[in-house]
C-alpha positions as CSV (number, residue, x, y, z in Angstrom):
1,X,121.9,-231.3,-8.4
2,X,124.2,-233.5,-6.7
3,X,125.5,-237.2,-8.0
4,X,123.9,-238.4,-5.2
5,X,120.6,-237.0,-5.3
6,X,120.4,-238.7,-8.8
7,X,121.4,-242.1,-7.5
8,X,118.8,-244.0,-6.1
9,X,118.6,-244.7,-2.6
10,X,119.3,-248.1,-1.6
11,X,116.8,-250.6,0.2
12,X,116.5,-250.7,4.3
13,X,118.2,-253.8,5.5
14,X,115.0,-254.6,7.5
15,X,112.9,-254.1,4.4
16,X,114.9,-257.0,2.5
17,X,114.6,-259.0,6.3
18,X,110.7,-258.9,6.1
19,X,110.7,-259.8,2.6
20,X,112.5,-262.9,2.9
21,X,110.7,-263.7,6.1
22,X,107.6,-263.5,4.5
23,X,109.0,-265.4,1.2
24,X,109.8,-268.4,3.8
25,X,106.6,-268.0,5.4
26,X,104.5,-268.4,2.0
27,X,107.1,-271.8,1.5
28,X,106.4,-273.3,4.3
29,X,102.8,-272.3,4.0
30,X,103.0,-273.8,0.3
31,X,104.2,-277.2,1.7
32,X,101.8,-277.5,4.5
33,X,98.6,-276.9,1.9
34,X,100.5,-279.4,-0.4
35,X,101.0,-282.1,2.4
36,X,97.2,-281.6,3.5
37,X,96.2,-282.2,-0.4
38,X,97.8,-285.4,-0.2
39,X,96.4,-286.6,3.5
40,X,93.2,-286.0,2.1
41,X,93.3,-287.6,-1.1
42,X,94.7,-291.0,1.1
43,X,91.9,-290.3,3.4
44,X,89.3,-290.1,1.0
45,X,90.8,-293.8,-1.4
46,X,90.7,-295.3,2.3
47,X,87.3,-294.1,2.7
48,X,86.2,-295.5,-0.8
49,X,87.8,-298.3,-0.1
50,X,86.2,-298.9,3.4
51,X,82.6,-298.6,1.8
52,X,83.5,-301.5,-0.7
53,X,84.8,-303.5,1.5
54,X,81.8,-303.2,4.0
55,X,79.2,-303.5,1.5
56,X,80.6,-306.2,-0.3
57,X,82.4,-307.3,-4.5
58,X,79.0,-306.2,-5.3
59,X,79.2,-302.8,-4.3
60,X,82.0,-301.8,-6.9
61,X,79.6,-301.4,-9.5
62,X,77.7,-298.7,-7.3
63,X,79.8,-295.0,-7.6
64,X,80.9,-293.3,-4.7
65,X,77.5,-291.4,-4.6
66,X,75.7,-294.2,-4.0
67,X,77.8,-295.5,-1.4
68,X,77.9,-292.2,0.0
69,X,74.5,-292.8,0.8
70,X,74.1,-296.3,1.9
71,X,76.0,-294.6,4.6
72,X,73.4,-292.7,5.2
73,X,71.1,-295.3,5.5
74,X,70.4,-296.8,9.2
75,X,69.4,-300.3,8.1
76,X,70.9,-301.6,4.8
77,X,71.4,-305.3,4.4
78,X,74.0,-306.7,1.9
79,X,71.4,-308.5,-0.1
80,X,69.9,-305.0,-0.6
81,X,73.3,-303.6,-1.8
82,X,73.7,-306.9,-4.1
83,X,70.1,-306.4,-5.2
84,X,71.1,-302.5,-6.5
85,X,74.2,-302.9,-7.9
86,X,72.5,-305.6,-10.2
87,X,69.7,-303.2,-11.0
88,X,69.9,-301.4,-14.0
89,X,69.4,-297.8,-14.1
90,X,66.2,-295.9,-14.3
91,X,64.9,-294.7,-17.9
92,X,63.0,-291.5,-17.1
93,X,59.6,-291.6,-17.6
94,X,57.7,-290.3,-20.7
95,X,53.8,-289.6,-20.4
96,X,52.1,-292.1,-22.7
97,X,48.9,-292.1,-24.5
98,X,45.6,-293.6,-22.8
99,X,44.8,-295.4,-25.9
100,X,48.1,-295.5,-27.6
101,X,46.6,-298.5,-30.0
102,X,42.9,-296.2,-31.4
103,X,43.3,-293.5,-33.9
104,X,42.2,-289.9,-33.2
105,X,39.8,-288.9,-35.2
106,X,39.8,-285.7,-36.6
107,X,37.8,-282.6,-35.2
108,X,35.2,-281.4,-37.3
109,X,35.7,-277.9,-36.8
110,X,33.4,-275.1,-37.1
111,X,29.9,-275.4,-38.4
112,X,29.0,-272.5,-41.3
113,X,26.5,-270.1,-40.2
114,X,23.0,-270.1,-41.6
115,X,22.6,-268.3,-44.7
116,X,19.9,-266.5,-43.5
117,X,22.2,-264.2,-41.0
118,X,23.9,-261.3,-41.4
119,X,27.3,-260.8,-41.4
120,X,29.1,-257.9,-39.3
């Protein structure tokens, strides 16, 4: 074997051009997906903001998911946004007892056979 057989062969020149064009490529790329992060975090305060300010003081105590959907909601009047943001929030329901106030009484159970029968 030769010394240069042993010697490994060095990289194409256009190899090392693609990989630095792709290496800028992925920066740029990188910056632009940063940038649009940003625009949309703006965007969405602005949009927060935009709901408090149309739906009144009162309206900060609601969360964005409630504002969310008062947008949704052709007709809502700022004395109903007032009224909900007073509100407090809903306890969940728990069946209660008809007669919560009268004892049960206790089942008597089964009757003993007559003494007279068999028993299988």
């Amino acid at each position: 074997m030769s010394l240069s057989a042993q010697t490994s062969p060095q990289p194409d020149p256009t190899l090392s051009e693609i990989i630095a064009q792709l290496q800028e490529q992925l920066a740029r790329k990188d910056q632009a997906l940063a940038l649009a992060e940003v625009k949309i975090k703006v965007l969405e305060e602005r949009l927060r903001l935009d709901r408090i300010a149309r739906y009144g003081k009162r309206s900060e105590t609601l969360g964005d998911l409630q504002l969310q959907l008062l947008d949704l909601e052709p007709g809502v009047s700022s004395e109903e946004v007032e009224a909900e943001s007073e509100r407090e929030p809903l306890q969940p329901q728990t069946p209660q007892d008809k007669s919560p106030s009268k004892p049960r009484r206790k089942h008597p159970g089964r009757q003993e056979l007559p003494s007279h029968l068999e028993r299988v």
